[in-house]
MARLUMDREN-593195 format. One record per residue: residue in three letters; y negated, z, x negated of N, C-alpha, C, O in turn. Coordinates in steps of 0.02 Angstrom, whole numbers, padded with zeros to 5 digits, always signed. Layout:
ALAYZXYZXYZXYZX;...
END
This chain:
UNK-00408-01259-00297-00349-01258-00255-00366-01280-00184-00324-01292-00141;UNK-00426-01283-00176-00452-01322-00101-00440-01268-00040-00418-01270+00017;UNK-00474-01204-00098-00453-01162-00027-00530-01125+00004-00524-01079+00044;UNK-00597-01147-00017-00654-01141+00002-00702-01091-00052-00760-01099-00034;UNK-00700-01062-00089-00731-01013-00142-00680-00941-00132-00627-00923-00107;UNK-00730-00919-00168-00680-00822-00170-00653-00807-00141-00594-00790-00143;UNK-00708-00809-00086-00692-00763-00020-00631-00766+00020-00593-00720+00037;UNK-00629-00835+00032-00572-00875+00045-00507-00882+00027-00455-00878+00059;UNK-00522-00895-00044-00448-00882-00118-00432-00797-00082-00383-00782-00049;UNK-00490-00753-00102-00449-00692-00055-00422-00673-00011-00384-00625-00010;UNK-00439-00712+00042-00382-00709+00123-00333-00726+00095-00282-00693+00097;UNK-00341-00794+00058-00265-00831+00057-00218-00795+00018-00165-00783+00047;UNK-00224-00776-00034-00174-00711-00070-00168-00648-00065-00138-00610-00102;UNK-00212-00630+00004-00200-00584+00032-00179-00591+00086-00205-00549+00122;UNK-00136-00629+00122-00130-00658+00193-00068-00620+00217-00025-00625+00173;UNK-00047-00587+00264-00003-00550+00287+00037-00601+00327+00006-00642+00361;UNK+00106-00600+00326+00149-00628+00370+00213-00603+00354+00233-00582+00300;UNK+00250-00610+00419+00306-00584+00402+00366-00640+00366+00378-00691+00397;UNK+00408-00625+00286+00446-00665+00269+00514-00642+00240+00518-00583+00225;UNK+00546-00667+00235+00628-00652+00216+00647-00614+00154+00689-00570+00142;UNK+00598-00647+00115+00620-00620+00063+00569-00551+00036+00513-00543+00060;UNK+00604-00496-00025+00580-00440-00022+00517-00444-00090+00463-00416-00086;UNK+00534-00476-00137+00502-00485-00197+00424-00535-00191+00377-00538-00231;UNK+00435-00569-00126+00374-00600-00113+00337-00583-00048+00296-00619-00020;UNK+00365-00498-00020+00324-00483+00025+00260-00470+00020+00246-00449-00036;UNK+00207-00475+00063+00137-00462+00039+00140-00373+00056+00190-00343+00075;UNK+00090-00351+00046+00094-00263+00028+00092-00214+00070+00108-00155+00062;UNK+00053-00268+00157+00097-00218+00215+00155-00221+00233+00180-00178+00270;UNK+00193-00281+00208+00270-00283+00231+00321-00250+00181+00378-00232+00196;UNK+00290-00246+00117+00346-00230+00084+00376-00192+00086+00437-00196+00078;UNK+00338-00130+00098+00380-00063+00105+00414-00038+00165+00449+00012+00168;UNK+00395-00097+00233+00460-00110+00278+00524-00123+00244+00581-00103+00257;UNK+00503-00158+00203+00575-00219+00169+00611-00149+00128+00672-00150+00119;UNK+00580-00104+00112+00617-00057+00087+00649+00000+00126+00702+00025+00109;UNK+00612+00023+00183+00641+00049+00242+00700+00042+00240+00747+00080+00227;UNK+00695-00031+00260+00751-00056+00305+00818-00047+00259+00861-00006+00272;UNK+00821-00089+00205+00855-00064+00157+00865+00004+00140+00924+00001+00125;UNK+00847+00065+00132+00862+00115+00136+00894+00151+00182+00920+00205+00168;UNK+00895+00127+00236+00905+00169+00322+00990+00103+00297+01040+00137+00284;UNK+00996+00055+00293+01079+00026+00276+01111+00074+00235+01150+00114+00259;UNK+01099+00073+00178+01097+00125+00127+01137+00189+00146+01197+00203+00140;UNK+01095+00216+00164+01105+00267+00199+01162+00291+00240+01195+00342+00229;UNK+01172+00233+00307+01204+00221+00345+01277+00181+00317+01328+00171+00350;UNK+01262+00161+00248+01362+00118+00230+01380+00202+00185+01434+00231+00185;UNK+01330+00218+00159+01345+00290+00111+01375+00343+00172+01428+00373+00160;UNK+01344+00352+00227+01382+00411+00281+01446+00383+00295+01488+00422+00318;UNK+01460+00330+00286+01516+00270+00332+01508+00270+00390+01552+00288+00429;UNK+01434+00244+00415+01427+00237+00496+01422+00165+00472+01392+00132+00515;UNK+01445+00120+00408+01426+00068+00427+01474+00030+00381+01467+00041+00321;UNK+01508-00001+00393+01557-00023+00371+01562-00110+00315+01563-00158+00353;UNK+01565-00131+00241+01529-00192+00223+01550-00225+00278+01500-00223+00313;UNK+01592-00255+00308+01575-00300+00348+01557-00307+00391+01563-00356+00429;UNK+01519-00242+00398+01454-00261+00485+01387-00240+00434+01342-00206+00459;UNK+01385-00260+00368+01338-00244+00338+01263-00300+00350+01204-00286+00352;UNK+01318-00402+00359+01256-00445+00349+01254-00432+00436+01198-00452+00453;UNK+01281-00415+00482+01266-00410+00545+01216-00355+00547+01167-00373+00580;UNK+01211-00290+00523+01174-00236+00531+01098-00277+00507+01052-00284+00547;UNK+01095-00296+00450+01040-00320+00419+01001-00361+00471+00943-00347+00484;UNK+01034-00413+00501+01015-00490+00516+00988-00441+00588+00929-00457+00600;UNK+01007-00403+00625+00988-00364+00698+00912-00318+00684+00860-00319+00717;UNK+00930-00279+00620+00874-00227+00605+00810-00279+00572+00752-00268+00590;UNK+00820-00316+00541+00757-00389+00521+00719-00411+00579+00658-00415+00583;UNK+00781-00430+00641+00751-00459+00694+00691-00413+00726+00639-00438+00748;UNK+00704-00348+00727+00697-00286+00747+00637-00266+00715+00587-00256+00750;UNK+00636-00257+00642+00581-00256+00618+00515-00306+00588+00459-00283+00576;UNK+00530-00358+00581+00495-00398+00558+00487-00452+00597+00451-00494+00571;UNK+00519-00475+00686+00527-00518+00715+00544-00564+00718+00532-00604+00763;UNK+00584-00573+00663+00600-00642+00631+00688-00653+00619+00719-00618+00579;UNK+00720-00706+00660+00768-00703+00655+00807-00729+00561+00786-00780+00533;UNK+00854-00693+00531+00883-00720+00466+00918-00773+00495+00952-00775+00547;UNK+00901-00835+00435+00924-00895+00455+00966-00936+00405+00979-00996+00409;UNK+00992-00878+00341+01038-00914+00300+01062-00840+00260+01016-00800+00258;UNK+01121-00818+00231+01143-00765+00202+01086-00758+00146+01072-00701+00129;UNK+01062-00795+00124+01030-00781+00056+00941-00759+00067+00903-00736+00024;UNK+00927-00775+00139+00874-00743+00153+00880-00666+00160+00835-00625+00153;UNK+00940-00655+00174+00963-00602+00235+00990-00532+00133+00967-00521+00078;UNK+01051-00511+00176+01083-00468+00121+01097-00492+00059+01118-00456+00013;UNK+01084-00564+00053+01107-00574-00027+01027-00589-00059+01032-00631-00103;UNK+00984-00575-00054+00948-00574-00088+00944-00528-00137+00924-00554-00190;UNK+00953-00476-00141+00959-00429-00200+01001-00429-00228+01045-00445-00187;UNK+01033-00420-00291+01062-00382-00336+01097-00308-00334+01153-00297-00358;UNK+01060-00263-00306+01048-00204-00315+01128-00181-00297+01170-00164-00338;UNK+01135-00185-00234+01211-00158-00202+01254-00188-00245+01293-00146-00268;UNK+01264-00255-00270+01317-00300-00286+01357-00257-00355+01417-00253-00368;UNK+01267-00215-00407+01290-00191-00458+01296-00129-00470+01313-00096-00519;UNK+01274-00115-00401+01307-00026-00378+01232+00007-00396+01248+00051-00435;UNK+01172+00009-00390+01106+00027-00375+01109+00049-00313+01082+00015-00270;UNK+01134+00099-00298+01144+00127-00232+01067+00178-00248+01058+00200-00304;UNK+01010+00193-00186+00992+00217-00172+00928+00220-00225+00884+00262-00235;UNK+00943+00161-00252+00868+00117-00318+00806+00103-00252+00748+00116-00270;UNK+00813+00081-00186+00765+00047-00169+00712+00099-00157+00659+00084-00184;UNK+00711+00156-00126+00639+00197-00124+00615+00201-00157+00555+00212-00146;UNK+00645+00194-00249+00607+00231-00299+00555+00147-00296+00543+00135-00355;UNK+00533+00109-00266+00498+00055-00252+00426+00081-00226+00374+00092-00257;UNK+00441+00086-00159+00406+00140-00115+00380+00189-00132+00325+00202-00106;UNK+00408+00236-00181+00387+00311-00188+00322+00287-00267+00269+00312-00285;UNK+00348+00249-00282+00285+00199-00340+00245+00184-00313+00195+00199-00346;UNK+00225+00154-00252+00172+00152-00213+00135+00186-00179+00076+00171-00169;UNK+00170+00251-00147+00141+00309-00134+00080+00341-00208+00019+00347-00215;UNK+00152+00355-00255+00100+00391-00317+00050+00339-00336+00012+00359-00380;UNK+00043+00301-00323+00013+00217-00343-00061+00255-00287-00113+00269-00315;UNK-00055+00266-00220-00116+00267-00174-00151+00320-00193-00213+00321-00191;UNK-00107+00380-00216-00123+00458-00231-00163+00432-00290-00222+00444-00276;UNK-00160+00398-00357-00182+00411-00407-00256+00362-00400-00303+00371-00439;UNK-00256+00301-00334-00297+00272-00325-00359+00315-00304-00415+00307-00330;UNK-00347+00354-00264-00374+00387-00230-00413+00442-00276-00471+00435-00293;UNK-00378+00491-00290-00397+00514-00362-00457+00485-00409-00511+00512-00421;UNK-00429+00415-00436-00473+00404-00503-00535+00363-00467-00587+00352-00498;UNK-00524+00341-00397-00592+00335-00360-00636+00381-00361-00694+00363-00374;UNK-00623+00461-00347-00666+00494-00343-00697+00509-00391-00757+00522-00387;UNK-00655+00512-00461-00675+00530-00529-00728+00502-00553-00779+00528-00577;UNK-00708+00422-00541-00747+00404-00584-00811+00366-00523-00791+00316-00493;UNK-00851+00380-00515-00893+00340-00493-00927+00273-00499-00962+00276-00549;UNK-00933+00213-00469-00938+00157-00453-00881+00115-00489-00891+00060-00516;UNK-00808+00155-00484-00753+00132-00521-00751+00069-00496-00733+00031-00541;UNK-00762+00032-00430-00736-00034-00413-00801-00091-00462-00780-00145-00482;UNK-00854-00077-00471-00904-00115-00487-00883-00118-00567-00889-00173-00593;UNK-00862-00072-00602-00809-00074-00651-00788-00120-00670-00807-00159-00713;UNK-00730-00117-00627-00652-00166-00626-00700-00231-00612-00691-00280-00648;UNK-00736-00233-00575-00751-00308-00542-00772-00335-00602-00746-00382-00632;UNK-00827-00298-00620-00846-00335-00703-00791-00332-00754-00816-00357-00805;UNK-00724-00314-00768-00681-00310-00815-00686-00260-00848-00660-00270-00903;UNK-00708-00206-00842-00732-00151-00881-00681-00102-00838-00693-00074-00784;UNK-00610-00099-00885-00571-00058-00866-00552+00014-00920-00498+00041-00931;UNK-00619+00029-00944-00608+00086-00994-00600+00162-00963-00553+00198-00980;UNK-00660+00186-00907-00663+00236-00874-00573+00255-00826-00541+00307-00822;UNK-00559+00188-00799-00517+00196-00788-00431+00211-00827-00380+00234-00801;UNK-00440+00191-00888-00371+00183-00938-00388+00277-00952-00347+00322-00946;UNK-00461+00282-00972-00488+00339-00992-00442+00386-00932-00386+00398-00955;UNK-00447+00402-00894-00419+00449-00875-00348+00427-00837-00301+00465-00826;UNK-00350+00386-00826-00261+00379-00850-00208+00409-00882-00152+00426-00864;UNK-00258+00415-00965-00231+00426-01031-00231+00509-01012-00180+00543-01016;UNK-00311+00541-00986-00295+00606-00994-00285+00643-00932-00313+00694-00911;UNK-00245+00612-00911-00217+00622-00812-00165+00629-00808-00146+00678-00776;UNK-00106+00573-00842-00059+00556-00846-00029+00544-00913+00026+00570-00925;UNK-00057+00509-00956+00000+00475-01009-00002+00523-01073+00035+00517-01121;UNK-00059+00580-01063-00057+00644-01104+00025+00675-01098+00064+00674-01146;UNK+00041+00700-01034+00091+00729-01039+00150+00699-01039+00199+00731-01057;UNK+00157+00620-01016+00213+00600-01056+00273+00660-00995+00268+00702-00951;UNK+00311+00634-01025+00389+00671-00983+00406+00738-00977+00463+00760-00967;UNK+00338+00779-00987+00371+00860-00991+00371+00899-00886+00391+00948-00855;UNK+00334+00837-00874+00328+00879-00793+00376+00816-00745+00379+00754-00752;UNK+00401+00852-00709+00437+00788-00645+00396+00750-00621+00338+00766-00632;UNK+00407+00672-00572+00339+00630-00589+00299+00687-00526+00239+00701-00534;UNK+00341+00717-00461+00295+00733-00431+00250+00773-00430+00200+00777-00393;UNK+00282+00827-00506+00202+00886-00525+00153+00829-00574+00093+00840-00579;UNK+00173+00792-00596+00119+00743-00632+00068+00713-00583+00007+00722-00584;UNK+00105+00673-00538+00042+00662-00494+00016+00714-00451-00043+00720-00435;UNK+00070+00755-00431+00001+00823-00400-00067+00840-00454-00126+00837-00436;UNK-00049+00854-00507-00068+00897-00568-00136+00834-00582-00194+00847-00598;UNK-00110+00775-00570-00161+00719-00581-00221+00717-00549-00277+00729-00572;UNK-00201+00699-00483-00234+00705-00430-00279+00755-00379-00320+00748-00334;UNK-00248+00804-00412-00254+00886-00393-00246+00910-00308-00276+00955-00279;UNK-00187+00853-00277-00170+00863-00209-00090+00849-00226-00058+00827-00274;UNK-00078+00873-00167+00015+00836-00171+00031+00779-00151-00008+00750-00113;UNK+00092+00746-00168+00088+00678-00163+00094+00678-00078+00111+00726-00043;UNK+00074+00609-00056+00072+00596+00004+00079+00520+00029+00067+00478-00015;UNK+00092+00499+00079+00069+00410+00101+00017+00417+00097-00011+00395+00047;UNK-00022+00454+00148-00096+00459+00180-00124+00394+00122-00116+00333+00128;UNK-00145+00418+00088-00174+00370+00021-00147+00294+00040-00178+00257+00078;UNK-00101+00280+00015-00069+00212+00028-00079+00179+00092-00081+00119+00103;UNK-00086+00233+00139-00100+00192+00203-00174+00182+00219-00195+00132+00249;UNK-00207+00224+00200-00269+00221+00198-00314+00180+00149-00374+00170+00147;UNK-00254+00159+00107-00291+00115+00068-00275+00038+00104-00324+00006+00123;UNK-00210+00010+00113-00200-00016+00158-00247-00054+00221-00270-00111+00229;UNK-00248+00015+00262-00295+00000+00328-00356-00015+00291-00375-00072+00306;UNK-00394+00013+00247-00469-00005+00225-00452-00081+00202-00477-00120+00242;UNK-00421-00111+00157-00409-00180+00128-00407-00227+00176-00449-00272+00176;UNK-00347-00225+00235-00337-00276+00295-00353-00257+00334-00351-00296+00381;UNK-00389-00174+00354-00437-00199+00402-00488-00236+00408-00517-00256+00458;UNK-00500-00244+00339-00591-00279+00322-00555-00337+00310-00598-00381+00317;UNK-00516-00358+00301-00483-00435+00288-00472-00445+00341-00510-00493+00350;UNK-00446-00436+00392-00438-00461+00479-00471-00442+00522-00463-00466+00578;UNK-00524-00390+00508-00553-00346+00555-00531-00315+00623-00540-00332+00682;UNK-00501-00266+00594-00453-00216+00616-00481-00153+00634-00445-00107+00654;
END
């Protein structure tokens, strides 16, 4: 792809910038992109916000958060689905996947020892391994958030997600 070896291929698909759309945000923006969407949400559900100051609310809070002015409706509020088919209040459960996502990272890091040298070689057994008896043992009898407490053996939290985060792009930008 002419983008210099690994190392390189890894900046480049790991490259942070801010963009319009939510499905191709990279993984520190995305869960802005869900914020933001949630705090609208929120705000047309109280009726502090009325649909038609809905693509105005959006196009102000984008500028606001991501610095970037919306420059066509379809960048802006019509990119999703979600509202159009009445998925009211679908977008955190995005977010809250990524939280239990850092918690369980965090977790099966400690478990298993030299888990990344693992994965790097393709040797994803230790890890499925307790997956299976962490999580996919119990299957639907606990709510997800005693599953991942119960998993992890902490309560759910960001901390994890962000900390996983800062370790990834800080060492990718040196931060």
């Amino acid at each position: 792809i002419g983008v210099g070896g690994p190392e390189a291929f890894y900046k480049a698909v790991n490259r942070v910038h801010s963009g319009y759309i939510r499905t191709e945000a990279d993984e520190v923006h995305y869960n802005l992109h869900i914020m933001m969407r949630f705090d609208l949400e929120r705000a047309f559900m109280r009726g502090d916000l009325a649909v038609r100051d809905i693509e105005a609310a959006w196009n102000d809070r984008f500028l606001a958060d991501f610095g970037v002015a919306v420059d066509r409706p379809r960048h802006g509020m019509l990119q999703d689905v979600h509202w159009s088919v009445g998925l009211y209040g679908y977008f955190p459960t995005y977010t809250l996947g990524n939280v239990y996502a850092g918690c369980l990272y965090r977790a099966l890091s400690s478990a298993v020892p030299g888990l990344e040298a693992q994965l790097a070689a393709g040797d994803t057994s230790a890890a499925v391994g307790w997956m299976k008896a962490n999580l996919q043992v119990h299957g639907g009898l606990r709510s997800p958030r005693e599953t991942i407490a119960a998993a992890c053996g902490f309560e759910p939290s960001e901390e994890p997600l962000l900390d996983y985060l800062e370790a990834k792009f800080g060492a990718l930008y040196g931060l």
